[in-house]
C-alpha positions as CSV (number, residue, x, y, z in Angstrom):
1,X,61.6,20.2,-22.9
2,X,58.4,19.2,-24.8
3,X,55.7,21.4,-25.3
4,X,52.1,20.6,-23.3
5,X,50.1,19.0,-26.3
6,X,45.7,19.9,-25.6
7,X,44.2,17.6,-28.0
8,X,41.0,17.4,-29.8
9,X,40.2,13.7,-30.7
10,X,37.2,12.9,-33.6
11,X,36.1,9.3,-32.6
12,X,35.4,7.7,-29.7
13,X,35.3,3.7,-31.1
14,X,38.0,0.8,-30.5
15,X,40.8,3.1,-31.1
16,X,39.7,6.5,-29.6
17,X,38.9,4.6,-26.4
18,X,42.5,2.5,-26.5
19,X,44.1,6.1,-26.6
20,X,42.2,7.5,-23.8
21,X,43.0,4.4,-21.9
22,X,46.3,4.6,-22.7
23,X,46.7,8.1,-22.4
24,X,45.2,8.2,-18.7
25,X,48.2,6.3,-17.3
26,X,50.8,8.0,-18.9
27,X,52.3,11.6,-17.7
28,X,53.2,13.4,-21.2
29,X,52.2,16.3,-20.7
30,X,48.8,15.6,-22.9
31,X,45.4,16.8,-22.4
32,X,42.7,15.3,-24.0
33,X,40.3,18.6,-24.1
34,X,37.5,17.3,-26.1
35,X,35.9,14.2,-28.1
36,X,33.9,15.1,-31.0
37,X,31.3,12.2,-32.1
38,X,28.3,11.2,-33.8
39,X,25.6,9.6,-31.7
40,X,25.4,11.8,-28.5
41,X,22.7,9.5,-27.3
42,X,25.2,6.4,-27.1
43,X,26.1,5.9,-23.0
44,X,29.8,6.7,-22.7
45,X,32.2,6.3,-20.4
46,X,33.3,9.8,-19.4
47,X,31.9,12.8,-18.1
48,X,29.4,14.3,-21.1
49,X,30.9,17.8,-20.9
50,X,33.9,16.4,-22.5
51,X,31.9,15.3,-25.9
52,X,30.8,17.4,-28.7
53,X,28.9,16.9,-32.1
54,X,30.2,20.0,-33.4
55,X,33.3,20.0,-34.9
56,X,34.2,23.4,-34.8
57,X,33.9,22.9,-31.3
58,X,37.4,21.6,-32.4
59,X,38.8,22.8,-34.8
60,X,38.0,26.7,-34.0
61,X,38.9,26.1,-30.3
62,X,42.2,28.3,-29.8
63,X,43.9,26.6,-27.0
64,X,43.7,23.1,-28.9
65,X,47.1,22.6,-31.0
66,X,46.4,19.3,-31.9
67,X,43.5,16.9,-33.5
68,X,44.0,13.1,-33.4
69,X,41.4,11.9,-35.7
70,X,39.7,8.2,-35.4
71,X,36.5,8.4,-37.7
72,X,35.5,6.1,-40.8
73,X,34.1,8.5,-43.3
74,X,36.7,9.1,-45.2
75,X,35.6,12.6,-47.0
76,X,34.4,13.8,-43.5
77,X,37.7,12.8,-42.2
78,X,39.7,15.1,-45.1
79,X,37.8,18.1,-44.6
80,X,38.3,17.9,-41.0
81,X,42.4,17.0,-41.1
82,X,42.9,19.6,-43.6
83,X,40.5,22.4,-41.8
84,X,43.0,21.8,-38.6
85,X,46.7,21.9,-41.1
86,X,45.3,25.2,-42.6
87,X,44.5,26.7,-39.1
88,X,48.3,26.0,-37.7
89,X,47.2,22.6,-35.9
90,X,49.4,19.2,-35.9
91,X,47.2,16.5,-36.9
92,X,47.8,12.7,-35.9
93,X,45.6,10.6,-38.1
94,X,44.8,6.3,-38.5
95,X,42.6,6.7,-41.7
96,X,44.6,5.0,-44.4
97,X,41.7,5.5,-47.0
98,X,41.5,9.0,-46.5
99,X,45.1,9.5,-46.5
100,X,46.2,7.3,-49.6
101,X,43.4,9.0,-51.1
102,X,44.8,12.7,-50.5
103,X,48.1,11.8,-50.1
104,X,50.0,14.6,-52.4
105,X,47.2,17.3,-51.0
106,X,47.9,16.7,-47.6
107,X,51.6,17.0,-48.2
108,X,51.0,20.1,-49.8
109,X,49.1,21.9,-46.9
110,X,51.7,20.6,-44.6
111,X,54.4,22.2,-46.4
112,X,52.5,25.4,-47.2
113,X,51.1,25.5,-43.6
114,X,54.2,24.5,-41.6
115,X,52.2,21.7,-39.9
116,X,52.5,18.3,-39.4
117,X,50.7,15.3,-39.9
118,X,51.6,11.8,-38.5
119,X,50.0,8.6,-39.3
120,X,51.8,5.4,-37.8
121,X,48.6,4.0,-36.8
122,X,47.2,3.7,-40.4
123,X,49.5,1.0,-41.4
124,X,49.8,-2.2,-39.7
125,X,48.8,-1.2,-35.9
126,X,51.6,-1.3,-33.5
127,X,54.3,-1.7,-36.2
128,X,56.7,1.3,-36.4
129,X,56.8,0.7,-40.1
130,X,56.4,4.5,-41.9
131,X,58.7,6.0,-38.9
132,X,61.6,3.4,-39.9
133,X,61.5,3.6,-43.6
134,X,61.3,7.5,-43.1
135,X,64.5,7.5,-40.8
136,X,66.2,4.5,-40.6
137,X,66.1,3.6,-44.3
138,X,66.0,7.5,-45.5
139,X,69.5,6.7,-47.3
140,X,68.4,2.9,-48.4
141,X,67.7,1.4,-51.7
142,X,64.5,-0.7,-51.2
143,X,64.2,-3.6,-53.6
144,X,60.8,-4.6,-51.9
145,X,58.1,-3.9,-49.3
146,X,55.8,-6.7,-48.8
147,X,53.8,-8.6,-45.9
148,X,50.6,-9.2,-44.4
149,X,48.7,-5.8,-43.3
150,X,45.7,-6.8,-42.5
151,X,44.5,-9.3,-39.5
152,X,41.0,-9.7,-40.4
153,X,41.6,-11.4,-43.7
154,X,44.8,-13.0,-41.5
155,X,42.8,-14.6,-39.6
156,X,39.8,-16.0,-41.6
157,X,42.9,-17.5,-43.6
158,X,44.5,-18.8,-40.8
159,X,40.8,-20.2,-39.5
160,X,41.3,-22.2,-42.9
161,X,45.0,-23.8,-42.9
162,X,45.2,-24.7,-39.2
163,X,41.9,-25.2,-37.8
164,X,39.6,-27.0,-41.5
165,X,37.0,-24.0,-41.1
166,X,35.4,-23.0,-44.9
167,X,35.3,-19.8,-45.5
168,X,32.2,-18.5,-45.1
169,X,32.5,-19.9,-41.1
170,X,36.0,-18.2,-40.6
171,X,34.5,-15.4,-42.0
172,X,32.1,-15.4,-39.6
173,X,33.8,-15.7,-36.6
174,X,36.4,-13.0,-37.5
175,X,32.7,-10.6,-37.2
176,X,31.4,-12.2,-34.3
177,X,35.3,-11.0,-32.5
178,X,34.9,-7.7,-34.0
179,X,38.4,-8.0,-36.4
180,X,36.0,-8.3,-39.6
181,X,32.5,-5.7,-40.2
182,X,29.4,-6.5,-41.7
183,X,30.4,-6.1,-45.1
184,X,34.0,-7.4,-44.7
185,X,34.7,-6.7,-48.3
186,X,37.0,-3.6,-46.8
187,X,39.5,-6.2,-45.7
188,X,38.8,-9.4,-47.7
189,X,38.8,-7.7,-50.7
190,X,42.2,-6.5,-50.1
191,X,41.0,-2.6,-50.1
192,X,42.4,-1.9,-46.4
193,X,46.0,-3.5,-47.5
194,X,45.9,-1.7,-50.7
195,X,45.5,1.9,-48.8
196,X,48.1,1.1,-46.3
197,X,50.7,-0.2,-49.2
198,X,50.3,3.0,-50.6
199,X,51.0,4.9,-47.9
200,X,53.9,2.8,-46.8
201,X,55.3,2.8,-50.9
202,X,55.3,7.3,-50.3
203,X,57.9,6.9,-48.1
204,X,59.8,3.8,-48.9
205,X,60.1,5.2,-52.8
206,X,58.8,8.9,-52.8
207,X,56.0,7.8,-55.2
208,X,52.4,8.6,-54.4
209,X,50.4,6.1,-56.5
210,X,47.0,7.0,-57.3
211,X,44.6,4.1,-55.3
212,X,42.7,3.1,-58.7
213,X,45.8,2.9,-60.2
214,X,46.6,-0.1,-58.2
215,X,45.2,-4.0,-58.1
216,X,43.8,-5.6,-54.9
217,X,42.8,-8.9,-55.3
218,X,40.9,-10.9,-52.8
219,X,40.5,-13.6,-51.0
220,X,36.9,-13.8,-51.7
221,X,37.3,-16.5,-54.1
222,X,38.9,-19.1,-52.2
223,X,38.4,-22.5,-51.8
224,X,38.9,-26.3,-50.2
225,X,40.5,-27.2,-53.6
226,X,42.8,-24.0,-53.1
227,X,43.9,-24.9,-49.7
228,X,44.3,-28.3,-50.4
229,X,46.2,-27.3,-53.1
230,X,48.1,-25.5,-50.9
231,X,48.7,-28.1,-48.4
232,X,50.1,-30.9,-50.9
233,X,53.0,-28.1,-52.3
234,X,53.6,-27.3,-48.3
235,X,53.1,-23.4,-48.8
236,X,50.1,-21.2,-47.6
237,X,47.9,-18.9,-49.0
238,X,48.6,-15.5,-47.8
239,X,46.6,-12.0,-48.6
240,X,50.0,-10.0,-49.4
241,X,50.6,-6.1,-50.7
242,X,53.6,-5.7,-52.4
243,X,55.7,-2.7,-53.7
244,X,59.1,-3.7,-55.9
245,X,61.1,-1.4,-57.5
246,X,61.5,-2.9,-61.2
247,X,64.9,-1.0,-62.1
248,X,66.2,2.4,-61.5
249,X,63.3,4.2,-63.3
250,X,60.4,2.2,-62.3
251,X,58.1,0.3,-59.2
252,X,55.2,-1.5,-58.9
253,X,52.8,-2.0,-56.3
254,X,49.3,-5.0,-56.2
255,X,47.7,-6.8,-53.7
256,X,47.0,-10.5,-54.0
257,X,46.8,-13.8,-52.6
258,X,50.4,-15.5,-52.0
259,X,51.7,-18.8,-51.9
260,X,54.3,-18.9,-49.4
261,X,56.5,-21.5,-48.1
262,X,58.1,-22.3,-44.5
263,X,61.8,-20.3,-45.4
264,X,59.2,-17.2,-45.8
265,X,58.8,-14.7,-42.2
266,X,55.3,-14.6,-43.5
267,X,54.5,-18.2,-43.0
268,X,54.1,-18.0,-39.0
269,X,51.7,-14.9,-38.9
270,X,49.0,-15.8,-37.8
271,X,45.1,-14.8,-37.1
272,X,45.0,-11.5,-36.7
273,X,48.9,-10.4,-36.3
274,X,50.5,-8.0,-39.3
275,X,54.1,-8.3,-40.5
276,X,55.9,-6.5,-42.7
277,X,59.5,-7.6,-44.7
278,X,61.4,-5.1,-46.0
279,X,64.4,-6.2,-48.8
280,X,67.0,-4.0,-48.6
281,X,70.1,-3.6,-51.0
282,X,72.5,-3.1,-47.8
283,X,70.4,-3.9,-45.0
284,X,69.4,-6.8,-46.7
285,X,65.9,-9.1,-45.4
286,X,64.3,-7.2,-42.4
287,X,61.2,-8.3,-40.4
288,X,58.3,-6.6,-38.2
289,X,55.7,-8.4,-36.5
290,X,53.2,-7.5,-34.2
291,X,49.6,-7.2,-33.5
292,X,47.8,-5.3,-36.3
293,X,44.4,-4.4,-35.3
294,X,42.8,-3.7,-32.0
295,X,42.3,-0.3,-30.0
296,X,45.6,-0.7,-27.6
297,X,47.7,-1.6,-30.3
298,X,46.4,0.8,-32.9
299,X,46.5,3.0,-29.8
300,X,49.5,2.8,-28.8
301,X,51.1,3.9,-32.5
302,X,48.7,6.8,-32.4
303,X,50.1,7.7,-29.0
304,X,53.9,7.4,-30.5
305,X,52.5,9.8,-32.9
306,X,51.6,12.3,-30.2
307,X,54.3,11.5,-28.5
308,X,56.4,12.6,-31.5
309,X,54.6,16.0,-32.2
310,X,55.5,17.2,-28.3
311,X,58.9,17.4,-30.1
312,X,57.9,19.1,-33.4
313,X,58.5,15.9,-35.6
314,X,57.3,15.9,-39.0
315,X,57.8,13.5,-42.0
316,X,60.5,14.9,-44.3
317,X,59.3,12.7,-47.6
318,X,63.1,11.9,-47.8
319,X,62.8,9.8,-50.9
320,X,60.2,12.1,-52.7
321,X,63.0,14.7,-52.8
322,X,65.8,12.5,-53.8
323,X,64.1,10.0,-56.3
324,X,63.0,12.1,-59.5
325,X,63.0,9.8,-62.4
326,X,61.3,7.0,-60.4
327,X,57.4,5.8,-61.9
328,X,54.6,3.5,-61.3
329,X,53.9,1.0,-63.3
330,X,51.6,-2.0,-64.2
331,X,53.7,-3.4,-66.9
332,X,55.0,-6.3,-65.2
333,X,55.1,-10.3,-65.7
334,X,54.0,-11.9,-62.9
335,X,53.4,-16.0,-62.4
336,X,50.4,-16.7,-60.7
337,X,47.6,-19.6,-60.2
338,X,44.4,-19.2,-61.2
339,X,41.5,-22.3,-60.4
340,X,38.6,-21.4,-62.4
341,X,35.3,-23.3,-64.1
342,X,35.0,-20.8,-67.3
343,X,37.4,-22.4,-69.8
344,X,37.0,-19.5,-71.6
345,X,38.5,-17.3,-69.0
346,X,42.0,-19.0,-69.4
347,X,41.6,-17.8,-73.1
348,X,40.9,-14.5,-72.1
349,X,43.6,-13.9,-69.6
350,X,46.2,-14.7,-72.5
351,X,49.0,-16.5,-70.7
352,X,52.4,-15.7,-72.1
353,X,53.5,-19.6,-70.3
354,X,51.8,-22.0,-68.5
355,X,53.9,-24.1,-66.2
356,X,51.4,-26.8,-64.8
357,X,47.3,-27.3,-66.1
358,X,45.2,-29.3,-64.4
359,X,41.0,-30.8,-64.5
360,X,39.9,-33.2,-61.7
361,X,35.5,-33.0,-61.8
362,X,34.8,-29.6,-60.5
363,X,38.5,-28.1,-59.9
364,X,40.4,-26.7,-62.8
365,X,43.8,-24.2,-62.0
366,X,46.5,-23.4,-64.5
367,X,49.5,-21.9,-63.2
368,X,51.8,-19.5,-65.7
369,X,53.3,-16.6,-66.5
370,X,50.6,-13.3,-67.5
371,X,51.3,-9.3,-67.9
372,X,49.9,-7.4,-64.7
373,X,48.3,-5.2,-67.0
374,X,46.0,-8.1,-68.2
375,X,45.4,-9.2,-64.7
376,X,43.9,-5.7,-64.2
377,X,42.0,-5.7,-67.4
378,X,40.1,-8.6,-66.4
379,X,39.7,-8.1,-63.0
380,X,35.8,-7.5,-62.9
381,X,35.6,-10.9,-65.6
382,X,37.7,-12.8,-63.1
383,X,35.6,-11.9,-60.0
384,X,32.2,-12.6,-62.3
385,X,33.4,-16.0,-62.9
386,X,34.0,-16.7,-58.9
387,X,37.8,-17.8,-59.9
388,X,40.6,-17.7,-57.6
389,X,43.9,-15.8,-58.6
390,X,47.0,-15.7,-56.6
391,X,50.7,-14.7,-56.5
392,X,52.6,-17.9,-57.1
393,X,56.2,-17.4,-57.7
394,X,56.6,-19.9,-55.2
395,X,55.0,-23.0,-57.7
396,X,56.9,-21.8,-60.6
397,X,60.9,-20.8,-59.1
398,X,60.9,-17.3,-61.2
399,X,60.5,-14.4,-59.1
400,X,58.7,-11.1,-60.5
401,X,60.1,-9.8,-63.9
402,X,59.9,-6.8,-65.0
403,X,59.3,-6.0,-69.0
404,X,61.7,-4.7,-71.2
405,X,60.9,-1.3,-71.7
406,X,58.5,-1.0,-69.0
407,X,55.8,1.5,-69.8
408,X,55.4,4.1,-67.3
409,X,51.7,4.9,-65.7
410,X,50.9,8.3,-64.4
């Protein structure tokens, strides 16, 4: 029989109200005691004795055993998740900076604490993608983890191919529907994907990568000439994470713009919908799709999480245990387009090939083969220069290649 579950929830926005919602029709044996939030002035929708700004309200309340946590600030969001491990509480979390951030310190309060913390709802919304590759692919070798995980820069890119809007007008309508904020550089600077890759990577490979560590390229940069571009070869451009292991002793893990073509899952998503493909070596191509952003789908993965912890479920970190000589690296060849107006930047970037050049008035793009590494040393030049950089195995028929004698990054 499942254990009653009294649960203290921090955040009351899109999500925290999709639980509620979803939680008030369901009989689970769940009790949502108390909401701590921010603004106490803001008109809610429930009964005020059921809100608190005091977190200890929370956390030092003995007869809740378990905090769902919602919030944006990410340090806020450790101190609280790691207040409630250390006091014997099971957490349930959707704050993928926060936890690719702490990831190894949270894992090491859950283990010294006997607690548990579940986070479906960080990566990718409704897709069950961290509970599959912790159980259903615990035994699997991975070659490769890739998709789309986030639907606001989805959708400002889908705004572009199928509908003719620029940028800047997708862009705006993704924050006039809520999918995009203010500063959207969270999501269209490939930050969000980046967090949730990292998360996802933990448990597909048992390597927790440190977030600088790892590139997140745009789609800031993008423009007509790129889509057109685009069109002409019969691909799309795609924002896509992707982990790879290299060989038995080493994966790698970036976030870039993709070129990819009709044979490709990742072709049909579309606005603001996630997918994820995994490669297996037995399993072999795999696909999830589903709605990646939203309070009821967001929602409903937190509530799987709950669900979960009625039964005492906790992540085992399977591959963490198993996988010992396994490391991150950078060192990696990777063939990729780049349109550009500083000459000089080509120069910089030092490509080891170049498969196609091209100069038409104001659009210039090269297309070749260049070290990751590189990429990541002129990352900041590269964004200075407003030039567009992405993934293009695709234009050139070589897939990713990993050195010889691939240096390992700690």
């Amino acid at each position: 029989m499942s254990k009653k579950l009294n649960i203290g929830l921090f955040g009351f926005g899109v999500v925290g109200q999709g639980l509620y919602d979803i939680v008030k029709t369901k009989n689970l044996n769940i009790e949502i005691k108390k909401i701590a939030i921010k603004n106490p002035d803001k008109k809610r929708s429930l009964p005020a004795e059921i809100f608190t700004t005091d977190r200890d309200d929370i956390l030092n309340n003995p007869e809740i055993n378990t905090v769902v946590e919602l919030i944006n600030d990410t340090e806020a969001a450790f101190e609280i998740v790691s207040r409630a491990l250390s006091s014997g509480k099971n957490v349930v979390s959707a704050s993928k900076k926060m936890i690719a951030t702490y990831l190894n310190e949270l894992i090491e309060l859950q283990h010294e604490h006997g607690t548990s913390l579940l986070y479906e709802g960080s990566v990718c919304g409704s897709i069950p993608i961290i509970r599959n590759l912790e159980e259903y692919y615990d035994n699997e070798l991975l070659h490769s983890i890739s998709g789309i995980f986030n639907g606001s820069s989805n959708y400002i890119l889908s705004k572009g191919f199928l509908e003719g809007l620029d940028y800047d007008s997708a862009l705006k309508q993704a924050q006039d529907l809520g999918f995009a904020e203010t500063d959207p550089t969270m999501d269209v600077g490939g930050y969000d994907a980046k967090y949730k890759l990292i998360i996802a990577a933990a448990h597909a490979y048992g390597v927790v990568v440190n977030p600088e560590q790892v590139i997140n390229v745009g789609i800031q940069n993008l423009s007509a000439n790129d889509i057109q571009y685009a069109r002409e070869k019969n691909l799309k451009i795609k924002l896509v994470p992707v982990a790879k292991e290299l060989d038995d002793r080493h994966v790698t893990l970036f976030v870039l713009p993709k070129f990819v073509n009709d044979t490709e899952f990742l072709y049909n998503v579309e606005y603001e919908y996630n997918g994820v493909t995994v490669q297996a070596a037995f399993a072999d191509q795999q696909f999830f799709f589903g709605k990646g952003a939203g309070g009821h789908p967001t929602g409903s993965a937190v509530l799987s999480d709950i669900a979960a912890l009625r039964y005492d479920y906790q992540y085992e970190y399977k591959k963490a245990k198993s996988v010992k000589d396994l490391r991150f690296t950078n060192n990696v060849d990777l063939n990729i387009y780049l349109s550009y107006q500083d000459e000089s930047l080509v120069d910089e970037l030092g490509f080891e090939h170049i498969h196609e050049r091209f100069y038409s008035g104001n659009y210039k793009f090269v297309t070749g083969k260049i070290n990751l590494q590189k990429l990541i040393e002129k990352q900041h030049r590269i964004s200075e220069s407003k030039a567009f950089v992405a993934f293009a195995d695709q234009l050139t028929g070589v897939s990713l290649a990993p050195v010889k004698q691939a240096a390992e990054v700690f």
